[in-house]
DODONU-961088 format. One record per residue: x, y, z of N, C-alpha, C, O in turn; residue in one letter. Coordinates in steps of 0.02 Angstrom, whole numbers, plus 50000, padded with zeros to 5 digits. Example, Ala and Ser with C-alpha at 12.3 -4.5 7.8 and 13.67 -1.06 7.14 Angstrom:
! DODONU-961088
506604971650390506154977550390506604983550390507124983450423a/506424988850354506844994750357506455000250394506705005750402s/
This chain:
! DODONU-961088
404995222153551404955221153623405655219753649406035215453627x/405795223953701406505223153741406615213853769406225209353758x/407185213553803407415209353829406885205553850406375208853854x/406805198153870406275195253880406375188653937406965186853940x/406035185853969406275181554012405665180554045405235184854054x/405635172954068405065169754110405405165754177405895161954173x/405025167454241405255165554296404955161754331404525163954370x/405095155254328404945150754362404715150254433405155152054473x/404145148354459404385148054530403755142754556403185141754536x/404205139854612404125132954660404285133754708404705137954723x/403975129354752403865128154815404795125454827405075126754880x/405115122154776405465120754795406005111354820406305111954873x/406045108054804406175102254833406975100554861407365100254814x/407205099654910407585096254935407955087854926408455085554955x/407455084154867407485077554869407665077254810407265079254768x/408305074854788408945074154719408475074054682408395078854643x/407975068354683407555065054614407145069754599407145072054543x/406765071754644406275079154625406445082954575406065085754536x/407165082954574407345091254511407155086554423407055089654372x/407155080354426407035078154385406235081354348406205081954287x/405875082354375405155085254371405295093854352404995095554301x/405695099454387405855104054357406195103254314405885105254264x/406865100754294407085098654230406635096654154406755097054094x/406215094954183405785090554113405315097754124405155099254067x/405095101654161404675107854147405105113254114404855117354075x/405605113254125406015119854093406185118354014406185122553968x/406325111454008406565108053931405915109553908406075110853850x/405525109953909404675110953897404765116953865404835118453806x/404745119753910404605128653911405245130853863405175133953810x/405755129053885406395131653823406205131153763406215135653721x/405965124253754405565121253668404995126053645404975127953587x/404575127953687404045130153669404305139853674404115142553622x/404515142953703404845148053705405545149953695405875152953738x/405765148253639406635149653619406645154453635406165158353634x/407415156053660407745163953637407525168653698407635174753705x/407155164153742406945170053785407075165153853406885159453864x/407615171253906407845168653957407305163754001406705164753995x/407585157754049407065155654077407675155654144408275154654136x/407365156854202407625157954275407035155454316406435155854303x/407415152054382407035148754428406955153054487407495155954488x/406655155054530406365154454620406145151854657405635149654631x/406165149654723405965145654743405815148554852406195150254897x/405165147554847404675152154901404855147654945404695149855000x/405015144454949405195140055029405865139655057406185134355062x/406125146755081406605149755148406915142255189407475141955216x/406435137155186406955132855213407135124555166407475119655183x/406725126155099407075121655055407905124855012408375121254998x/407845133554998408515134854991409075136755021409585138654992x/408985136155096409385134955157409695127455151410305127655144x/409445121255151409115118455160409945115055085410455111755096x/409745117155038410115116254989410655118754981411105114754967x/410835126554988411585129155006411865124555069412375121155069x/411505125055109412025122155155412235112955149412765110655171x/411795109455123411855103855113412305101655057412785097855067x/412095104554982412395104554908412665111054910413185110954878x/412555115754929413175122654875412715125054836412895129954804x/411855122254821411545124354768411315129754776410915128654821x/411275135454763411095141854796410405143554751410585144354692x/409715144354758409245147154706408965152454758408925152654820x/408755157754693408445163254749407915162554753407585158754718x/407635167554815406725169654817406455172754754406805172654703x/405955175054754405695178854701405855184754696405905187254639x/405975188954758406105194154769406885196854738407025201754705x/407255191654763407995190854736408125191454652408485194854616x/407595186154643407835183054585407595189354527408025190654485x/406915193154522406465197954513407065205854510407105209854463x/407445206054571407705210954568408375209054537408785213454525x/408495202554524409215201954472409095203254403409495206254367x/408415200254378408285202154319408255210454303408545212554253x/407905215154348407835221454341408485225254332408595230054296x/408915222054373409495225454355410075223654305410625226554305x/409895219054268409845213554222409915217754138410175215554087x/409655222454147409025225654093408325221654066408105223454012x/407975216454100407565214954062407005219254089406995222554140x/406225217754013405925221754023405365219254025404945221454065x/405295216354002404625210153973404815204154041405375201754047x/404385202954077404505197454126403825193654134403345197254148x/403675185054124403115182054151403475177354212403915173054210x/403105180054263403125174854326402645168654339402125168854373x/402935162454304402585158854312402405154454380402715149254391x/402055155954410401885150454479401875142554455401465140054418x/402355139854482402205132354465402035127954549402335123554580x/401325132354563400965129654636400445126554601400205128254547x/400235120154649399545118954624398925122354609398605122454556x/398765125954684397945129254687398365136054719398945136254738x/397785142354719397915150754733398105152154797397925157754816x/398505147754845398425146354918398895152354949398975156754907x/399155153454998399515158155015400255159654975400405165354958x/400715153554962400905153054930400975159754875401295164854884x/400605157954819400445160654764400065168354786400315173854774x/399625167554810399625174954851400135180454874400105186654870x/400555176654895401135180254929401525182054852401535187754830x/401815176454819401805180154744401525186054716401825191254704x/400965185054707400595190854676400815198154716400735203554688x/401085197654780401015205254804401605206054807401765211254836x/402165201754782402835204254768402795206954685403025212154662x/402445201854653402425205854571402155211854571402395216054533x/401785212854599401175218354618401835225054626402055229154586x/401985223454692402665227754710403205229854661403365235854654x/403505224654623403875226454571403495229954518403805229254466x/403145232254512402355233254449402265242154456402105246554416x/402455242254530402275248254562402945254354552402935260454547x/403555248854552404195254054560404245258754513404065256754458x/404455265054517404385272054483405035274254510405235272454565x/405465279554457405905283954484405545290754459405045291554425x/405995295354487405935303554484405735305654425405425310954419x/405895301754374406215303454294405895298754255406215296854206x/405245295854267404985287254240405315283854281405755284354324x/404725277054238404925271254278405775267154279406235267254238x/405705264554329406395262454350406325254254358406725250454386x/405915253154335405475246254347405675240554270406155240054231x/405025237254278405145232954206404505235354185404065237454224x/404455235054120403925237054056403295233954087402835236054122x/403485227454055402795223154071403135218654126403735217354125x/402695216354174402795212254226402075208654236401565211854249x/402115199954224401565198254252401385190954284401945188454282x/401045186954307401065181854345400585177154300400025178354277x/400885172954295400455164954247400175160454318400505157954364x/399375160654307398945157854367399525150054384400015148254353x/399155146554453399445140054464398895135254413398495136854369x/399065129954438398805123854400398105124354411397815125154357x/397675124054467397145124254460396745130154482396545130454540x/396625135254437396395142854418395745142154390395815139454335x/395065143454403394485143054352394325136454325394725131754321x/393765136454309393475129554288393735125554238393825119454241x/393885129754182394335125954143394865121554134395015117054094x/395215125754207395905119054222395565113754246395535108354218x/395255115454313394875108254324394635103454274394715097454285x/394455104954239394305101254149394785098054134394865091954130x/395125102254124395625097554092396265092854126396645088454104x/396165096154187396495090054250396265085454254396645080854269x/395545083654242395095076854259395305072954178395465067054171x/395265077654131395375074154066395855070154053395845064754023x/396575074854096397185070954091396895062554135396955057154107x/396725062954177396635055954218396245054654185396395048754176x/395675055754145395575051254116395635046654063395265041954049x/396225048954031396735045253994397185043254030397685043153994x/397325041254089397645039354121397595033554148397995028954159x/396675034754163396345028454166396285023054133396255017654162x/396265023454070396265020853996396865018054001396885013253962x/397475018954037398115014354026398065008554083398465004054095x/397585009854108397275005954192396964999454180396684998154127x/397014995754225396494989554231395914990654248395814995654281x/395344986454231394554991454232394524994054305394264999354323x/394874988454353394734986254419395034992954461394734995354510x/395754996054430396064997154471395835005954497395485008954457x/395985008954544395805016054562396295019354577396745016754611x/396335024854558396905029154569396895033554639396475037954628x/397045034154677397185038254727397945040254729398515037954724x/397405049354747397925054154708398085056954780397595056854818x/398935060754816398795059654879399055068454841399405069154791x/398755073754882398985084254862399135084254932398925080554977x/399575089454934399735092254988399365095255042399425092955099x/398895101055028398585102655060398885109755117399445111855134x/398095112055134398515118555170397965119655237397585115555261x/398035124155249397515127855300397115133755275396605136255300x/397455135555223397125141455177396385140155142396285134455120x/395905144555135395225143355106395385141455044394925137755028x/395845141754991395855138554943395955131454917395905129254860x/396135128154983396335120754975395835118354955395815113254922x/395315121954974394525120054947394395117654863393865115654840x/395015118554826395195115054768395415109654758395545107454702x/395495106654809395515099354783394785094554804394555089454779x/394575099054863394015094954873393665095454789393645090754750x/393435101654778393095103454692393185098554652392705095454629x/394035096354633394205092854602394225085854594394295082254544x/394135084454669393775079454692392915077554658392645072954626x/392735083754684391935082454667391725080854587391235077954564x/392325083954556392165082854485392215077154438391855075454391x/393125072754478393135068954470392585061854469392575057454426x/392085062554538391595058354544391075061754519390595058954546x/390875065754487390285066954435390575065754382390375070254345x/390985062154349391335061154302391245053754303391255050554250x/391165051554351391355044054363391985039854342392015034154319x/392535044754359392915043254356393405039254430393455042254483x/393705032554420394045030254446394635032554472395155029754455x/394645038554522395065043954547394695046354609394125048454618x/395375045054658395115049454733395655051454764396145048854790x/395365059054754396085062554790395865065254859395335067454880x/396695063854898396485065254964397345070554971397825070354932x/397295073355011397835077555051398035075855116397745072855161x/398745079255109399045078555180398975081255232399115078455285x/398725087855228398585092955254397955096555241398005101255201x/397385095255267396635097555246396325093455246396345088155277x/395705097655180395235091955164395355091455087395555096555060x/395265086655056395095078055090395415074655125395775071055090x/395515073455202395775069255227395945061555195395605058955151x/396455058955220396685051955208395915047055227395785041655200x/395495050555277394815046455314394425046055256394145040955236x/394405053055221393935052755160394155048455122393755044355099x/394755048155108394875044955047394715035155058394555030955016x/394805034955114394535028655115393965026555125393825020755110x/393415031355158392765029755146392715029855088392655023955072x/392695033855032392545034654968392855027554953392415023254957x/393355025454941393555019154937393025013254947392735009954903x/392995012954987392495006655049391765008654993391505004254960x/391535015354990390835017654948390835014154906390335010654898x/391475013454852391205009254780391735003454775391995000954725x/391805002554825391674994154850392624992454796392624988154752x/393184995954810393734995754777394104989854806394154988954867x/394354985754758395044982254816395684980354770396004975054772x/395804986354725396724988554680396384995654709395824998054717x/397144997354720397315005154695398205006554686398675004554721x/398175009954637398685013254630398835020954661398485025854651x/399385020654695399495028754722399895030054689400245026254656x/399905037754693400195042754657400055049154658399505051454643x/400805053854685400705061654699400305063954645400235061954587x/399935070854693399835075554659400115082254657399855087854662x/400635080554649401085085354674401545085954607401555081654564x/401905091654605402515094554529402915089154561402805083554539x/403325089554605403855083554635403695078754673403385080354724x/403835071754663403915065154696404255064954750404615060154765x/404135071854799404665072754875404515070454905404185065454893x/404735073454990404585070755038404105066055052404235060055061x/403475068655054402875068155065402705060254994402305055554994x/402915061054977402715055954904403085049354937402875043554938x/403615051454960404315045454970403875042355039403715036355039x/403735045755083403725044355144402925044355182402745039755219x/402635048655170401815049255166401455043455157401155039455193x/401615044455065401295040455023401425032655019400975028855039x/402035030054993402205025454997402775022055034403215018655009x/402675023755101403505024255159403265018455197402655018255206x/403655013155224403665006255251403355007655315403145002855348x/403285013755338403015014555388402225014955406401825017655368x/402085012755454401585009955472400735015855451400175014855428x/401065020855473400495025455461400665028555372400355033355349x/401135025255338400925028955267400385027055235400065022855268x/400105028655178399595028355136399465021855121398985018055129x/400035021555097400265010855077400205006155139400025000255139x/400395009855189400555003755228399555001555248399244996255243x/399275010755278398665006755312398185001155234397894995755233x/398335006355183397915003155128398024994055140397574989855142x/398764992855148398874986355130398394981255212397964976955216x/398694984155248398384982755314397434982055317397064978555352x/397344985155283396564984155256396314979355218395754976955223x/396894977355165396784970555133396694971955050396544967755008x/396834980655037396914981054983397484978154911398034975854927x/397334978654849398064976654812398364984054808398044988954790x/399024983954826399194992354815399914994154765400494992754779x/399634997954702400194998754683400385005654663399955009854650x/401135007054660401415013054682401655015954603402005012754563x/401365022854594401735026354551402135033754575401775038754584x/402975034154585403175039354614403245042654547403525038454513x/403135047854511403055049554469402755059854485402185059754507x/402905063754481402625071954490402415073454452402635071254399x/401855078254448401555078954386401875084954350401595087654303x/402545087254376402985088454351403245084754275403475087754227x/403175079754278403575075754221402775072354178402755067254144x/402315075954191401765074654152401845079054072402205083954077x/401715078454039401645082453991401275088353984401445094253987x/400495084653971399915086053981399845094154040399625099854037x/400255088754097400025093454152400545101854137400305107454147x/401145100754116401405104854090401245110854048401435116654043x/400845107254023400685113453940399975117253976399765122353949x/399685115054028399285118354060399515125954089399225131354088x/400235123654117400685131254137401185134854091401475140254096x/401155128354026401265134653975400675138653932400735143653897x/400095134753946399655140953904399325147353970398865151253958x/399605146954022399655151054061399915157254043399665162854040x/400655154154029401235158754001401145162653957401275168653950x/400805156753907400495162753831400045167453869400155173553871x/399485164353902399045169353915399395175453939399235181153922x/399955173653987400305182054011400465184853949400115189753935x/400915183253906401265185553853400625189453817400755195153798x/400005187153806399525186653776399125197653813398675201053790x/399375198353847399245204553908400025210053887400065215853906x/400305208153865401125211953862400635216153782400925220253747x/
């Protein structure tokens, strides 16, 4: 098999500490895939604006980055999505790989051999499985008392409808976990009725998110009045904070590397 290489790609972060979470995913993936190039992209137009102009750090789109490799000589390419759920996002992926998949010259292809896309984090029932599994060893490092509330981003897209799922599973699980989003459903409202339901008064927060950004810093646990922390505390809860991405999970990691195999697994 020709030249070989796996391409990273994220939403992206702006916030120094965040790269800490891609860093610990690529050392991953290097370990588990020697010898074979690993390159980043990153889908958010105004996190690598955002970064050239602030740091000098320049990362490309997919599109960019996709057509450096091609001209690159490689031939063998897995595009790994490192998004949570199939949301536009990752959609919009797929019809750029799709596109590169398609290119042909006069004379054969002019393209790459194999080209293919490693699902996001939560793809089919199985991930959900084993997302709840990770928390629930997670739980196990917990006080009996305490509950985890997990805060996802969230979208407008019909697929956000994955965290509610994951939600639902978590509590047929009976597990001490309630995830809410920033954007969608489960609202922050849900997450505290569900709260108030089984009668909680610890929780620990903590993203559900690859990076501990914006939204984690300031959302979640920000001095300000409407964050996560502040109304929790204002309610009379005990609240304690884990900034932590599930970027720098392990567990959650090897989920998007047996992704990877699975592409490799299609070549």
């Amino acid at each position: 098999m020709g030249k070989n290489a796996i391409l990273l790609v994220a939403f992206g972060t702006t916030v120094k500490g965040g790269f800490t979470s891609y860093d610990f995913i690529e050392n991953k993936i290097r370990d588990t895939f020697p010898g074979i190039e690993i390159r980043w992209a990153y889908t958010s137009d105004f996190v690598r604006r955002k970064l050239a102009k602030r740091d000098g750090i320049y990362v490309d789109n997919p599109q960019l980055a996709l057509a450096k490799l091609q001209d690159e000589g490689y031939e063998h390419v897995v595009v790994q999505s490192l998004h949570i759920f199939p949301g536009s996002e990752y959609n919009d992926l797929k019809e750029i790989v799709c596109g590169f998949s398609l290119m042909k010259g006069a004379k054969g292809d002019i393209g790459f051999k194999k080209l293919k896309i490693g699902y996001p984090l939560l793809y089919g029932m199985e991930s959900y499985e084993k997302v709840a599994d990770i928390f629930k060893q997670q739980l196990a490092k917990e006080k009996e008392d305490v509950f985890l509330v997990l805060m996802g981003h969230g979208s407008n897209h019909p697929a956000t409808c994955s965290y509610g799922c994951l939600n639902d599973i978590f509590r047929h699980r009976c597990l001490r976990v309630i995830l809410g989003t920033v954007e969608g459903y489960p609202s922050f409202d849900e997450v505290k009725e569900d709260l108030k339901s089984v009668k909680a008064k610890k929780v620990k927060l903590m993203p559900f998110m690859i990076v501990a950004g914006d939204h984690a810093v300031n959302d979640l646990v920000g001095d300000d009045a409407d964050s996560w922390k502040s109304q929790l505390l204002n309610e009379g809860y005990e609240v304690e904070v884990s900034l932590v991405g599930l970027g720098e999970n392990e567990k959650i990691v090897n989920i998007y590397i047996d992704n990877i195999k699975k592409a490799y697994e299609e070549f």
